[in-house]
VMD Tcl script that draws the C-alpha trace (Angstrom):
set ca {
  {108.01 147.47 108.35}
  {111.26 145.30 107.34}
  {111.67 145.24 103.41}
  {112.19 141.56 101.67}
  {113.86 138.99 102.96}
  {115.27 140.57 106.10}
  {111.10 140.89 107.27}
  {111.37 136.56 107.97}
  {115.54 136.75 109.41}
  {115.75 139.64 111.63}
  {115.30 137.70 114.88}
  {116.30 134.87 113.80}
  {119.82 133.04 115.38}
  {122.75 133.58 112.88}
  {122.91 129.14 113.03}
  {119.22 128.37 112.60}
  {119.83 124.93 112.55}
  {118.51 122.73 115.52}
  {120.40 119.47 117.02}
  {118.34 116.43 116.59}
  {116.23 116.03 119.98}
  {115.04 112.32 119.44}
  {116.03 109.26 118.00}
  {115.20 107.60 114.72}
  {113.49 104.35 114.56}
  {113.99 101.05 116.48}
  {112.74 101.26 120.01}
  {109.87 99.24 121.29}
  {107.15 102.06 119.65}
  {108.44 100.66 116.27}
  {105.05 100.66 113.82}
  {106.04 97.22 112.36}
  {105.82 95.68 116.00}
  {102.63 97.24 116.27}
  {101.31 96.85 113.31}
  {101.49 92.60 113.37}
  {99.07 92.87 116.32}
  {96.79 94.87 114.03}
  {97.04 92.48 111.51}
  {95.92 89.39 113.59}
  {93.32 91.56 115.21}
  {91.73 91.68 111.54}
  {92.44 87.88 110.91}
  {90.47 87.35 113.91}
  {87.59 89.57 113.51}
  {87.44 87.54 110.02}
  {87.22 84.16 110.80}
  {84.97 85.09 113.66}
  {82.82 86.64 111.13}
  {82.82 83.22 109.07}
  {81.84 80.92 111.33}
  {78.85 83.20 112.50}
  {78.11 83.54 108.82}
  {78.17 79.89 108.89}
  {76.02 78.76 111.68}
  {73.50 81.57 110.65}
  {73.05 80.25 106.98}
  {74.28 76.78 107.60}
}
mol new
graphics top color blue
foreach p $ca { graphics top sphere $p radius 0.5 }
foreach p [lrange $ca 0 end-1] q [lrange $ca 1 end] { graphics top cylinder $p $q radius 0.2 }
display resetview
């Protein structure tokens, strides 16, 4: 069995560090673009549930 620190680094490459493989942000997944359709999905289901609040107790 390896002793101390050389147990997690032996087979590991002597630059661990990785290039970037995506890109960050923007692009037409962005959350804020779908997060405004959320938003009026709620506003909707709201003011749907008023008005049958309203002709039920009206």
């Amino acid at each position: 069995m390896a002793e101390g620190g050389d147990f997690y680094s032996h087979d590991r490459p002597d630059s661990p560090r990785l290039e970037e493989d995506r890109p960050r942000g923007g692009g037409p997944e962005e959350p804020r673009a779908r997060g405004s359709k959320h938003i009026w999905l709620m506003i909707l289901a709201v003011l749907v549930l008023l008005v049958i609040l309203t002709v039920i107790f009206g």
